[in-house]
C-alpha positions as CSV (number, residue, x, y, z in Angstrom):
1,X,92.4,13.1,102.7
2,X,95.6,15.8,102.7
3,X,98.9,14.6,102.9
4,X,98.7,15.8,106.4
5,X,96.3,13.6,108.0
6,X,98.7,10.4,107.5
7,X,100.7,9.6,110.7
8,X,104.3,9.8,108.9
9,X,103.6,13.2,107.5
10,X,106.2,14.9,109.5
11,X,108.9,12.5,109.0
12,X,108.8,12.9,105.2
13,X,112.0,14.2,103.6
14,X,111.3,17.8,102.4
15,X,111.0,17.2,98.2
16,X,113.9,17.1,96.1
17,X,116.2,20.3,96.3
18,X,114.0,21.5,99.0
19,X,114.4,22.0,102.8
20,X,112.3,22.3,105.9
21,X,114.2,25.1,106.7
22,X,112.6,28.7,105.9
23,X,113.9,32.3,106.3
24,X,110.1,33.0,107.5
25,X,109.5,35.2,110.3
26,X,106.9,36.1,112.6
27,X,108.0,38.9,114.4
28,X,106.5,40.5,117.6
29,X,103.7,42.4,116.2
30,X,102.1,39.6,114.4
31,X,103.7,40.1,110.4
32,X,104.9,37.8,108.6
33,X,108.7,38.2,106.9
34,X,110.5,36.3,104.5
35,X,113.8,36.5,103.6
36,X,113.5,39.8,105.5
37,X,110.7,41.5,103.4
38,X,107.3,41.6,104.7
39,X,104.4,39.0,103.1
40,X,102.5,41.8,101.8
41,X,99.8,39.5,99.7
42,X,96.8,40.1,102.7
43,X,95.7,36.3,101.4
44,X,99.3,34.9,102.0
45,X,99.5,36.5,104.9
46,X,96.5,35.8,106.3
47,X,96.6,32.0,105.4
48,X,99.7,31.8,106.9
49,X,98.2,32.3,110.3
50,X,96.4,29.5,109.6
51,X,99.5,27.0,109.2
52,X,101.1,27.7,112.5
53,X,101.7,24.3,114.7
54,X,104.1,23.3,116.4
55,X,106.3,19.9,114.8
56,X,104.8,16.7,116.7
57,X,108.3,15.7,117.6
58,X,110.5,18.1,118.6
59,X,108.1,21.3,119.5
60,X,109.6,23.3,117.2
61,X,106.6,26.1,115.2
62,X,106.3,25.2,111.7
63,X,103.9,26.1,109.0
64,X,101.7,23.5,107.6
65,X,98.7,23.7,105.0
66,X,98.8,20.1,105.1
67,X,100.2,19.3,101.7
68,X,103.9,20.4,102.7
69,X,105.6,22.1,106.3
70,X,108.1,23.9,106.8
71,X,110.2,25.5,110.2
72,X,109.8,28.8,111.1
73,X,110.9,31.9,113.6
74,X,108.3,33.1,116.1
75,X,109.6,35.9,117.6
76,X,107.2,36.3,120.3
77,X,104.0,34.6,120.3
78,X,102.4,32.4,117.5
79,X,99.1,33.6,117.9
80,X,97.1,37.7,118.0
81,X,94.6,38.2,119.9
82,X,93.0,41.3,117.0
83,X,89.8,42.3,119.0
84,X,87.2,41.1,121.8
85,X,83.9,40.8,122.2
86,X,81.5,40.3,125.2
87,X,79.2,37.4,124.6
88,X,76.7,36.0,127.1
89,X,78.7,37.5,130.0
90,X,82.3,36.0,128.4
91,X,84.9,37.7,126.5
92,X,85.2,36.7,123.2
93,X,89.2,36.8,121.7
94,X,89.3,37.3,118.2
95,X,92.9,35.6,117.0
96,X,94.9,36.1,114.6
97,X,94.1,32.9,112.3
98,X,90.7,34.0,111.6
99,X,89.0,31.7,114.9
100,X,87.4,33.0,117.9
101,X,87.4,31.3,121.4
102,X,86.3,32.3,124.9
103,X,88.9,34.0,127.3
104,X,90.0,32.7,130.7
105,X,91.4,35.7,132.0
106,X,92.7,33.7,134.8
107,X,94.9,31.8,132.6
108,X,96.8,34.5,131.1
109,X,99.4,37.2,132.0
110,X,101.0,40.1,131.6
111,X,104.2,40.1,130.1
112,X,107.6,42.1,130.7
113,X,107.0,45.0,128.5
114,X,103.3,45.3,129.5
115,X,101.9,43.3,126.6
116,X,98.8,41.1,127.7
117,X,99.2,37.3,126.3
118,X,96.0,34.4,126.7
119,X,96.5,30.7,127.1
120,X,94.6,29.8,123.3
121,X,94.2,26.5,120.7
122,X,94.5,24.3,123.6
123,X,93.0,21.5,121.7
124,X,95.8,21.9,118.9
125,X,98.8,19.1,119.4
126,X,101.3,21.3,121.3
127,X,98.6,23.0,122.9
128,X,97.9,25.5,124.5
129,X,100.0,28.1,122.8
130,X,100.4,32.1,123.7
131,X,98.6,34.8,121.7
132,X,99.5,38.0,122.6
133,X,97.0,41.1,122.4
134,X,97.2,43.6,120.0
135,X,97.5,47.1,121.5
136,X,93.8,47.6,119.6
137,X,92.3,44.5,121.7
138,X,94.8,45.3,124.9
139,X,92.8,48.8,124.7
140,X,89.4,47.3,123.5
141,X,89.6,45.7,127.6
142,X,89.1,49.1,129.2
143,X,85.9,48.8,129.9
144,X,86.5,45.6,131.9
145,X,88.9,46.8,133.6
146,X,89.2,47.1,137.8
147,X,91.6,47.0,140.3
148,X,91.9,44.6,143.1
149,X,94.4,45.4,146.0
150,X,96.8,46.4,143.2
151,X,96.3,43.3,140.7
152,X,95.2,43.9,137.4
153,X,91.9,42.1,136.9
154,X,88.3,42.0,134.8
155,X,84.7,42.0,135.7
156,X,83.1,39.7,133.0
157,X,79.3,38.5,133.8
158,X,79.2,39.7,137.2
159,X,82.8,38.1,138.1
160,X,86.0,39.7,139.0
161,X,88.9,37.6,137.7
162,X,92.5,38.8,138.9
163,X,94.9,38.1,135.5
164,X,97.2,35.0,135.5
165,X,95.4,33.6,138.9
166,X,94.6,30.5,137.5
């Protein structure tokens, strides 16, 4: 059993001389930054995707590998959507942390600067949270692609889903 799992975990006092406060940034293309220098260690990086949630108390992100947490900056969104893949008439998102899940196309939206975000992790506490596509999977939907009466929408399995009419 981690640290994690017992029900006081986030009310512990950060250790001695230390603070829940970080300089750590995610910024809006899905990098991590500390102290304004890029994590550049792909395993750091990488496992750091895997620590986002958001505190249990007051929302706020934080990174937690369940031994220790600490606040961070999310520029944008928390999550990446890094690729797609069509699976038994479903799109398949491939996020940022390493996990795959079905899309609901209907439950996501396009946002001001034309970046594509999907509802994701809504089983997580604070669920669901935003991932926003990566101009490689935003393109990787071309194929999907179709118009209807000037909506952007996809034909998966047969279906046309209008984006965000959910």
């Amino acid at each position: 059993m981690k640290p994690g799992d017992h029900p006081e975990f986030f009310r512990f006092p950060a250790p001695e001389g230390a603070s829940r406060k970080s300089t750590i940034r995610l910024d809006a293309e899905g990098r991590f930054f500390h102290e304004g220098e890029p994590v550049v260690h792909p395993g750091l990086a990488r496992a750091m995707h895997t620590w986002i949630r958001k505190h249990p108390e007051d929302g706020r992100f934080i990174l937690s590998n369940g031994y220790d947490w600490t606040y961070f900056t999310v520029e944008d969104a928390p999550f990446f959507v890094r690729g797609i893949h069509e699976k038994d008439g479903r799109i398949q998102l491939e996020l940022s942390d390493e996990t795959k899940e079905d899309w609901d196309p209907a439950r996501s939206r396009v946002g001001p600067t034309g970046a594509l975000y999907a509802e994701v992790k809504a089983e997580l506490p604070g669920g669901p949270f935003d991932a926003k596509f990566t101009r490689h999977a935003q393109m990787a939907l071309a194929p999907f692609l179709v118009d209807r009466a000037g909506a952007p929408a996809v034909r998966v399995g047969g279906k046309v889903v209008v984006l965000g009419e959910g």
